[in-house]
VEXSE-340042 format. One line per field, with one value per atom (N, C-alpha, C, O): atom name; x, y, z. Coordinates in pm, 1 decimal, padded with zeros to 6 digits. Atoms other than C-alpha are relative to their C-alpha. Last residue first. Example, Ala and Ser with C-alpha at 12.3 -4.5 7.8 and 13.67 -1.06 7.14 Angstrom:
2
at = c(N|CA|C|O|N|CA|C|O)
u = c(-00082.0|01367.0|-00077.0|-00026.1|00089.0|01230.0|00090.0|00193.6)
v = c(-00119.0|-00106.0|00109.0|00219.8|-00119.0|-00450.0|00120.0|00118.1)
w = c(-00006.0|00714.0|00073.0|00089.9|00000.0|00780.0|00000.0|00066.5)
END
This chain:
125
at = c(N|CA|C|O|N|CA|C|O|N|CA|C|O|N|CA|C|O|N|CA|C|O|N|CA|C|O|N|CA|C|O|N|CA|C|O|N|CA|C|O|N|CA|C|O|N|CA|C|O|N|CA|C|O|N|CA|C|O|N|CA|C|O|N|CA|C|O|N|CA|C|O|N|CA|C|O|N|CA|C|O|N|CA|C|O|N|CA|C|O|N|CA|C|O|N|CA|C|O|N|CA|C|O|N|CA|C|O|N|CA|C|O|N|CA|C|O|N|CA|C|O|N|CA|C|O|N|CA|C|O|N|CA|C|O|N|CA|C|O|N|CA|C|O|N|CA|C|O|N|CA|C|O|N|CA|C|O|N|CA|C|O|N|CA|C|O|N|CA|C|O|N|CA|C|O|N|CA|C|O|N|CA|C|O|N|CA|C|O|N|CA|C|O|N|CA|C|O|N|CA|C|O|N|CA|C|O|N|CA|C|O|N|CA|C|O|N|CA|C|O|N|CA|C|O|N|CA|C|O|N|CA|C|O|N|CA|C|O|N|CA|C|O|N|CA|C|O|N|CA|C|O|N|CA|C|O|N|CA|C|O|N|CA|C|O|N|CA|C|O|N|CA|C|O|N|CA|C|O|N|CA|C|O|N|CA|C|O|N|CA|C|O|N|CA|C|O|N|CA|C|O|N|CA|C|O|N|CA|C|O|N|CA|C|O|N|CA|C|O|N|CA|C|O|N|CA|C|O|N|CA|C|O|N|CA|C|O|N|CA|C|O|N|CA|C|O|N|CA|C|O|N|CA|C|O|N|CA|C|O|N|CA|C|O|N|CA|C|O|N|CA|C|O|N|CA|C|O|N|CA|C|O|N|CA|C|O|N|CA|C|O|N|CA|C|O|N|CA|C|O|N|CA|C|O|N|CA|C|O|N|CA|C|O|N|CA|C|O|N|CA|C|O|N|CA|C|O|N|CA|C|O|N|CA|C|O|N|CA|C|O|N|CA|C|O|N|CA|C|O|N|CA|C|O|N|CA|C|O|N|CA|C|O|N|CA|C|O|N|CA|C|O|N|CA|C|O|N|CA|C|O|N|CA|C|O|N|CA|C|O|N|CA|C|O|N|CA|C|O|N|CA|C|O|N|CA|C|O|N|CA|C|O|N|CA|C|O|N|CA|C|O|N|CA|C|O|N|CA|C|O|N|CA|C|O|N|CA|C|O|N|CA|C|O|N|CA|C|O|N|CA|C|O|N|CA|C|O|N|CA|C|O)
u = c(00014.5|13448.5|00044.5|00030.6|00008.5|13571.7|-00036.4|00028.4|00156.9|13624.4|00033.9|00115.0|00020.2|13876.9|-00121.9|-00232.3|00159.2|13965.4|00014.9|00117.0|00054.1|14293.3|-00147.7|-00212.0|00093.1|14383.8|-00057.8|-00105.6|00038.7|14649.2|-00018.1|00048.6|-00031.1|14605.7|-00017.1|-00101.9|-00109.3|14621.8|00081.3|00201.0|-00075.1|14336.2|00130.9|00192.9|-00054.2|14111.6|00069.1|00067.8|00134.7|14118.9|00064.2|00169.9|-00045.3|14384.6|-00088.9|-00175.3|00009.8|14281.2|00058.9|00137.9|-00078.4|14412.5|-00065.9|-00073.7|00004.6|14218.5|00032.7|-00019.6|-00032.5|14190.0|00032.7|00055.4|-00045.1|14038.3|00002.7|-00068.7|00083.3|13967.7|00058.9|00163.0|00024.3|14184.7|-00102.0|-00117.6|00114.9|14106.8|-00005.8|-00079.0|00019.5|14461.5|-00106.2|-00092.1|-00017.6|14502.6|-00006.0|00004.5|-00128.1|14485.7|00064.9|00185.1|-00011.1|14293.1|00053.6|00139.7|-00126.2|14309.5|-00029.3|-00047.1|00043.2|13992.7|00136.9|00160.4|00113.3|14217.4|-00024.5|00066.5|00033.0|14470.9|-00085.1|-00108.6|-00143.0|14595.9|00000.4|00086.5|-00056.3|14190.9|00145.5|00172.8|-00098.8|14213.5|-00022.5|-00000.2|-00080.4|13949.0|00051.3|00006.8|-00160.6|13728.7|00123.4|00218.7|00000.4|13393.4|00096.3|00106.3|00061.5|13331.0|-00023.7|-00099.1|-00000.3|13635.2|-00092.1|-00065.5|-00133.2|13604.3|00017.1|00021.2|00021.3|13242.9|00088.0|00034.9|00040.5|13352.3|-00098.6|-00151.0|-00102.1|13552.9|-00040.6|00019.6|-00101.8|13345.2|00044.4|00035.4|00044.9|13098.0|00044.3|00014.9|00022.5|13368.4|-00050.5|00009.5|-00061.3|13463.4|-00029.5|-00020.6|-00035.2|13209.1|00055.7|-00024.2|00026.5|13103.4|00032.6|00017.2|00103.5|13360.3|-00066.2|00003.7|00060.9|13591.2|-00114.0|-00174.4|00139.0|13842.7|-00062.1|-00023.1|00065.5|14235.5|-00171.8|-00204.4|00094.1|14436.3|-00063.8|-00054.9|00135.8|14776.0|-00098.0|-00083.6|00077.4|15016.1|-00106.9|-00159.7|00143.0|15252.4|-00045.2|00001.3|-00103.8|15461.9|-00171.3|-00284.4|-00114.8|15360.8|00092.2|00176.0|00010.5|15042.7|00091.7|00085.2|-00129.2|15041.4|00000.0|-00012.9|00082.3|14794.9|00138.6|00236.3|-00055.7|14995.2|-00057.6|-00017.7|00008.5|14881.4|00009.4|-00030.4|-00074.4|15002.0|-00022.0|00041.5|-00141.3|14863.8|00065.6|00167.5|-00065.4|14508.6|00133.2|00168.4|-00047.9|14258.8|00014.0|-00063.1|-00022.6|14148.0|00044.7|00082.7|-00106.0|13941.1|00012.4|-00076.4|00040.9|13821.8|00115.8|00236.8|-00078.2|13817.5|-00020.7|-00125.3|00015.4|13673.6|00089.5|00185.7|-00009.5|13756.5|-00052.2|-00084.0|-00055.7|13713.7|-00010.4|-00085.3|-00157.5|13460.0|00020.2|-00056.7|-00072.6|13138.4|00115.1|00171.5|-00012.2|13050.4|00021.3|00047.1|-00126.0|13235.8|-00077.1|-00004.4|00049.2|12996.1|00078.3|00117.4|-00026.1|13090.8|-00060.5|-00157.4|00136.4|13016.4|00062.1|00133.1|00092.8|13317.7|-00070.0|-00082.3|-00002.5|13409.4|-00071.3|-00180.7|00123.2|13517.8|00017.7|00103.9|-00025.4|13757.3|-00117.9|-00227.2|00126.0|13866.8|00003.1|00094.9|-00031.4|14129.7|-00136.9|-00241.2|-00060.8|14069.4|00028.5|00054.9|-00163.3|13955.2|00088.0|00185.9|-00111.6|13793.0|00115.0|00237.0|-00111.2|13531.6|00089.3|00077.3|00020.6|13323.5|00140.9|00233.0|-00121.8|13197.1|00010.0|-00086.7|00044.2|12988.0|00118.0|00221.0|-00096.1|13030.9|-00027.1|-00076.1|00051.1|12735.9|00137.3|00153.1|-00036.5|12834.5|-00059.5|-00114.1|00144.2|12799.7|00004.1|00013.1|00070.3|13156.9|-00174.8|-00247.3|-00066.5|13269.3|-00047.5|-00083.4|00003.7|13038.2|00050.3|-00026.5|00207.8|13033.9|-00000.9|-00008.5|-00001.5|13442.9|-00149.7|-00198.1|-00031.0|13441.5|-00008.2|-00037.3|00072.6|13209.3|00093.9|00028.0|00156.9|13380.9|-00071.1|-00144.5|-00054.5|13759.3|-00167.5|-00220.0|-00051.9|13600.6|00023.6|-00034.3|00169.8|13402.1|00072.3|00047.0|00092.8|13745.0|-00091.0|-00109.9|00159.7|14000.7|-00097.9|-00125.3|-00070.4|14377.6|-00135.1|-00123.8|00029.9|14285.5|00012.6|00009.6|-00010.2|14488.5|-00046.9|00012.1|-00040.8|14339.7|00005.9|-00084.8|00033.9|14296.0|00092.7|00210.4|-00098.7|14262.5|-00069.3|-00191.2|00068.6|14092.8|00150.0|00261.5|00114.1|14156.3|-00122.2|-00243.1|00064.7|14319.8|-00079.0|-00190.5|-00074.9|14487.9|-00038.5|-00024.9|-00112.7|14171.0|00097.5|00025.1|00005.1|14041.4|00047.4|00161.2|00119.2|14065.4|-00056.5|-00116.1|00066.4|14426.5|-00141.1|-00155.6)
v = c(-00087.1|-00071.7|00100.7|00176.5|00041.5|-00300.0|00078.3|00060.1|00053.7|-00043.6|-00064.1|-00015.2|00085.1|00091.8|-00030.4|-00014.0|00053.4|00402.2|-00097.6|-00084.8|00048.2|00536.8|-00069.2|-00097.6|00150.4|00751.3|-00035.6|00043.2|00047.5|01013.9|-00136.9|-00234.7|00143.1|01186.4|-00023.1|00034.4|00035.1|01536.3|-00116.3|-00133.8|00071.0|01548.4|00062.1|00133.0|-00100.6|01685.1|00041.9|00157.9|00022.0|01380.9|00155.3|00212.2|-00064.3|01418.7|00019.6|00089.8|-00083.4|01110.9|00088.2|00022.9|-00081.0|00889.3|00151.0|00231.5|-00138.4|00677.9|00030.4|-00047.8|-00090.2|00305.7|00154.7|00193.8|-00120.0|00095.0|00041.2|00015.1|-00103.4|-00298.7|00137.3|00147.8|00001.5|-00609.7|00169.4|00214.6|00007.9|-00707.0|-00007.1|-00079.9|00120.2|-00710.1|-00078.8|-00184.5|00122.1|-00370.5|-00145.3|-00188.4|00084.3|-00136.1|-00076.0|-00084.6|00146.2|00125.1|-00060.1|-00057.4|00032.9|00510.1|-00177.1|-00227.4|00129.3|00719.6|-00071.0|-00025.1|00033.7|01039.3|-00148.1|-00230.1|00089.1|01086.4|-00055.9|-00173.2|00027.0|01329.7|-00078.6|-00059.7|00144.7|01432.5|00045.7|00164.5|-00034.3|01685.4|-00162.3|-00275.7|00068.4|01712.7|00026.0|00123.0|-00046.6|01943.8|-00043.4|00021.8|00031.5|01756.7|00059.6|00041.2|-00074.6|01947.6|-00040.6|00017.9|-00236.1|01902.4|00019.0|00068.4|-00006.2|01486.6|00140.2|00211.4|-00089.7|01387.2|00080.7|00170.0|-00156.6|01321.5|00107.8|00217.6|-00128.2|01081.9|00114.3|00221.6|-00022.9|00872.0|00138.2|00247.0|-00053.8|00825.8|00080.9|00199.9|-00182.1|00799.7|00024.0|00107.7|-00102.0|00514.9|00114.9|00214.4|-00131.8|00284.7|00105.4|00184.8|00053.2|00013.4|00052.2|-00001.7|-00124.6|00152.2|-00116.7|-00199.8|00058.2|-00031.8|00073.5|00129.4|00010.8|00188.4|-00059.8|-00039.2|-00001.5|00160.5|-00050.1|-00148.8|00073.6|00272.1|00003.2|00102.2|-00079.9|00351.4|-00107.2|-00228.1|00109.1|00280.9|00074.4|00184.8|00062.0|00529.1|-00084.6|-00109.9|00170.6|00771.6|-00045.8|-00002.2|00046.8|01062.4|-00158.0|-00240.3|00033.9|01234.6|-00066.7|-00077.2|00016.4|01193.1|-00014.2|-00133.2|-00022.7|01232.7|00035.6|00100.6|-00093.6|01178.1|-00019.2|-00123.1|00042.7|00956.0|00134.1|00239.1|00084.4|00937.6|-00021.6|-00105.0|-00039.1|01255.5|-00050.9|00007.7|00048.0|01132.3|00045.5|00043.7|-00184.9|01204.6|-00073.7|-00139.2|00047.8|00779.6|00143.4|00196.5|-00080.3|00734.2|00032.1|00018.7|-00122.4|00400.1|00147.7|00151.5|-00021.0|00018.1|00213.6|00272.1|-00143.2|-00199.7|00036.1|-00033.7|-00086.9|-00481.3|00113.0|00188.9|-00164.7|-00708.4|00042.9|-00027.8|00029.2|-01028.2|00163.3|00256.9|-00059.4|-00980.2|-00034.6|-00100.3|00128.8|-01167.6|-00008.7|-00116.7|00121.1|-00902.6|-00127.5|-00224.0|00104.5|-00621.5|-00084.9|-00110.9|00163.4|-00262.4|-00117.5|-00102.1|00094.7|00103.4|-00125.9|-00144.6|00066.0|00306.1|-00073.3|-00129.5|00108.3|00418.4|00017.2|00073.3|00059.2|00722.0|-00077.8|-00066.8|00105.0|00704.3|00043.5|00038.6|-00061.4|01006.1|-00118.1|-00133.6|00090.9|00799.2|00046.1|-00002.7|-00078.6|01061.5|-00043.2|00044.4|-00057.6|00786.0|00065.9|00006.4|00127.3|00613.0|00074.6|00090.0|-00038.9|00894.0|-00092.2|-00080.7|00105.3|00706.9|00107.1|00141.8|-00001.5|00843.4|00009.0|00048.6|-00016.9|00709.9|00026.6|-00016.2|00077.5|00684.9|00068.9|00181.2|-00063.0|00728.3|-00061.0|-00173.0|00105.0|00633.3|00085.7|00190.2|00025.6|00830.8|-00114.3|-00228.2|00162.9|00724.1|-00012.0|-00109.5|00110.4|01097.6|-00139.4|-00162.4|-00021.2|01248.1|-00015.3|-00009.8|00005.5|01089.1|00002.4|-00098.7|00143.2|01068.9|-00048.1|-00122.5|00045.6|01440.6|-00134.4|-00162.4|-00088.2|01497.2|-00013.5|-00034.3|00024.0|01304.1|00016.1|-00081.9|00147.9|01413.3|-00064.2|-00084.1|-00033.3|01750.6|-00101.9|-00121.7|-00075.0|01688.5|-00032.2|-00132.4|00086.5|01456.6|00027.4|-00041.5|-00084.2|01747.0|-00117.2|-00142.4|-00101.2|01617.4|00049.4|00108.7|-00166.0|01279.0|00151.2|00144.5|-00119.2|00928.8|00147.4|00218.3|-00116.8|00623.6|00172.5|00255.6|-00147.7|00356.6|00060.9|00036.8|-00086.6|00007.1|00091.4|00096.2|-00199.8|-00297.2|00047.3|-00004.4|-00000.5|-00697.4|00138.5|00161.6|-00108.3|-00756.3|00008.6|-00043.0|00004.0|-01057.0|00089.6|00089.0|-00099.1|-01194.8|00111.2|00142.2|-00188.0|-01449.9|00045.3|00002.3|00010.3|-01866.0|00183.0|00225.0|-00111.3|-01867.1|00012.8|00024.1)
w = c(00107.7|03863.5|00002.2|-00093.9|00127.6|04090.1|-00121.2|-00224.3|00038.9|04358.9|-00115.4|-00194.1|00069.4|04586.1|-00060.4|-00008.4|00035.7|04768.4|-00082.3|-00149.7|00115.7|04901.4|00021.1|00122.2|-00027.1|05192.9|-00164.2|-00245.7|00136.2|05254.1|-00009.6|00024.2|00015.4|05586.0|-00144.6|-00212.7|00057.9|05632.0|-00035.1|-00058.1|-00081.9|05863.4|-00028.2|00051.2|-00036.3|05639.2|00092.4|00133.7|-00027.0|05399.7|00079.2|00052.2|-00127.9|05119.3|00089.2|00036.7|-00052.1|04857.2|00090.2|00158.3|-00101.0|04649.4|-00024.7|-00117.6|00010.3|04376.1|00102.0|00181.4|-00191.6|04311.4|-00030.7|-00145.2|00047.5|03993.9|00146.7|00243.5|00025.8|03927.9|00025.9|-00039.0|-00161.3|03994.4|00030.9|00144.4|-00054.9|03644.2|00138.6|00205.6|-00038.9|03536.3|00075.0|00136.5|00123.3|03569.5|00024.8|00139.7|-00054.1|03827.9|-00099.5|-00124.7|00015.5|03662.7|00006.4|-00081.5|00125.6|03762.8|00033.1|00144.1|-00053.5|03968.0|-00141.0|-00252.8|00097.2|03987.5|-00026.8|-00014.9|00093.0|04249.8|-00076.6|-00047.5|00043.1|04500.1|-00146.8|-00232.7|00050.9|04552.6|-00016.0|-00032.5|00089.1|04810.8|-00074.2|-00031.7|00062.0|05079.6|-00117.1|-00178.6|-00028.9|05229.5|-00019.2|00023.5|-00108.6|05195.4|00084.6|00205.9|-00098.9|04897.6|00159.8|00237.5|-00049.3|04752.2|00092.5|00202.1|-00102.3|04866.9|00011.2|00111.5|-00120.0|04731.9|00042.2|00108.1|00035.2|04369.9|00094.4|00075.8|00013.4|04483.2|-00042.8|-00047.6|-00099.7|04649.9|-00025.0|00032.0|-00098.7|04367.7|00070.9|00059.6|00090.5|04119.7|00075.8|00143.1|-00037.5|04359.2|-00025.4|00046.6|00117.1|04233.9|00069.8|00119.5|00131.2|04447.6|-00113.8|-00223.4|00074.8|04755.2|-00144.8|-00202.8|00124.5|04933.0|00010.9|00102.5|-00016.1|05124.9|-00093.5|-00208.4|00102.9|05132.2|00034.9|00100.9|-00030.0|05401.5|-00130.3|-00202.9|00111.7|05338.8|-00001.0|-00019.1|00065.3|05649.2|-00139.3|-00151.6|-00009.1|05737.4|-00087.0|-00198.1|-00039.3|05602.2|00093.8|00115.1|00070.3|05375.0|00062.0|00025.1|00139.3|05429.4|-00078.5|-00201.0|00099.0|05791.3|-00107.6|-00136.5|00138.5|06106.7|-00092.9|-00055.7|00106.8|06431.4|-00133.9|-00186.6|00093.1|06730.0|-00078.2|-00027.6|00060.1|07057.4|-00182.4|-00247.0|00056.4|07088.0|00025.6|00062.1|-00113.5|07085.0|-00018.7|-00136.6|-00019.8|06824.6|00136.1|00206.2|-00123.7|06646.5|00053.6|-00050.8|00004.0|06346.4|00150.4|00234.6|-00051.5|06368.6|-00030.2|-00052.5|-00054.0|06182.9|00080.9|00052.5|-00057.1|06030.8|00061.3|00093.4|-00092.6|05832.6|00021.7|-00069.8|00002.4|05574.9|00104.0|00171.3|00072.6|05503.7|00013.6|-00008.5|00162.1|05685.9|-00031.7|00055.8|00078.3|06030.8|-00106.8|-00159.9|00016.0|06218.8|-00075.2|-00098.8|-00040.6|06099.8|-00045.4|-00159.2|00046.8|06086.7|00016.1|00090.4|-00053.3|06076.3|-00014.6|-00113.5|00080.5|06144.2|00015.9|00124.7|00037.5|06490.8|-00109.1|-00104.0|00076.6|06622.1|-00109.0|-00196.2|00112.7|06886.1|-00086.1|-00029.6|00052.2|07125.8|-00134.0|-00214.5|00142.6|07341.7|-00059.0|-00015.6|00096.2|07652.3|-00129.5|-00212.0|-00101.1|07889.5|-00101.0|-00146.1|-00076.6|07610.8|00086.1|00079.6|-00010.1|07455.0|00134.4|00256.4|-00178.3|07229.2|00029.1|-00044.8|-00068.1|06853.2|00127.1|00192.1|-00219.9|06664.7|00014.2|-00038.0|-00112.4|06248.4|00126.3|00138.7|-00139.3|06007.7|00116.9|00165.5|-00116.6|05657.8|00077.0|00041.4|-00012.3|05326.4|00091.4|00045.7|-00030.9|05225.6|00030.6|00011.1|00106.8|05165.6|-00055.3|-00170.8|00108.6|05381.2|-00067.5|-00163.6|00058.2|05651.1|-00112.0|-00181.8|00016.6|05635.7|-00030.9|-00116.2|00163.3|05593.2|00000.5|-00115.8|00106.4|05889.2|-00111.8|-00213.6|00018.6|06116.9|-00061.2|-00074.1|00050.4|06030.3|-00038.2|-00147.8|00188.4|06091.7|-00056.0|-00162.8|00131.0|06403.8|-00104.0|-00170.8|00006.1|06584.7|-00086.9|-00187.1|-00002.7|06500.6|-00023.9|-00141.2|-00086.5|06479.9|00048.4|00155.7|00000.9|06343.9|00096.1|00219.0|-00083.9|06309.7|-00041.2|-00122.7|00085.2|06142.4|00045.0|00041.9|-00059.3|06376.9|-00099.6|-00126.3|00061.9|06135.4|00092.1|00108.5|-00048.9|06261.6|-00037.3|-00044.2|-00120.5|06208.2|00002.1|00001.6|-00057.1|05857.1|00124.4|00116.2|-00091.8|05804.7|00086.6|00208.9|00088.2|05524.5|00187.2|00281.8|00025.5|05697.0|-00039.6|-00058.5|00038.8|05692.1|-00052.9|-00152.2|-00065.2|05708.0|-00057.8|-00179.6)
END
């Protein structure tokens, strides 16, 4: 396999703005948002010739926001602390303080976005 398996990730929100606005501001991003015959998407930033994925948050009621089952998304970040020390004031919950994987796979941290989704972060340092 030449890629990593990953294509795209929809990450389910109950409130398009809010999700929007904490994800800005968390990540410091700019995401668009498209409305698909009611499939309210907004899209992270991406570029398919990069390594990794993108992917969107998705408000549709096929889809259910979830702090407990489900996929866990993990975000790369150069320094999480960053990240994480956007999240109160974005409206978020850290779950998890920046903690070290070990084995030089570097450090992750769990978040509550304002969704009610629980989402991790990554970063070598």
């Amino acid at each position: 396999m030449v890629k990593n398996p990953i294509g795209w990730f929809e990450l389910p929100v109950s409130e398009m703005g809010r999700a929007k606005d904490f994800y800005e501001t968390v990540l410091d991003i700019s995401i668009t948002v498209h409305d698909l015959d009611g499939l309210i998407m907004g899209w992270f930033p991406g570029n398919h010739t990069n390594p990794g994925s993108s992917g969107s948050l998705v408000q549709h009621e096929m889809y259910t926001p979830s702090a407990e089952q489900g996929v866990l998304i993990y975000f790369s970040c150069e320094d999480l602390s960053n990240e994480l020390g956007r999240v109160a004031a974005a409206g978020g919950t850290v779950l998890r303080p920046k903690t070290a994987i070990g084995e030089g796979h570097g450090f992750m941290a769990l978040m509550l976005d304002t969704e009610g989704n629980r989402v991790a972060l990554h970063s070598p340092i």
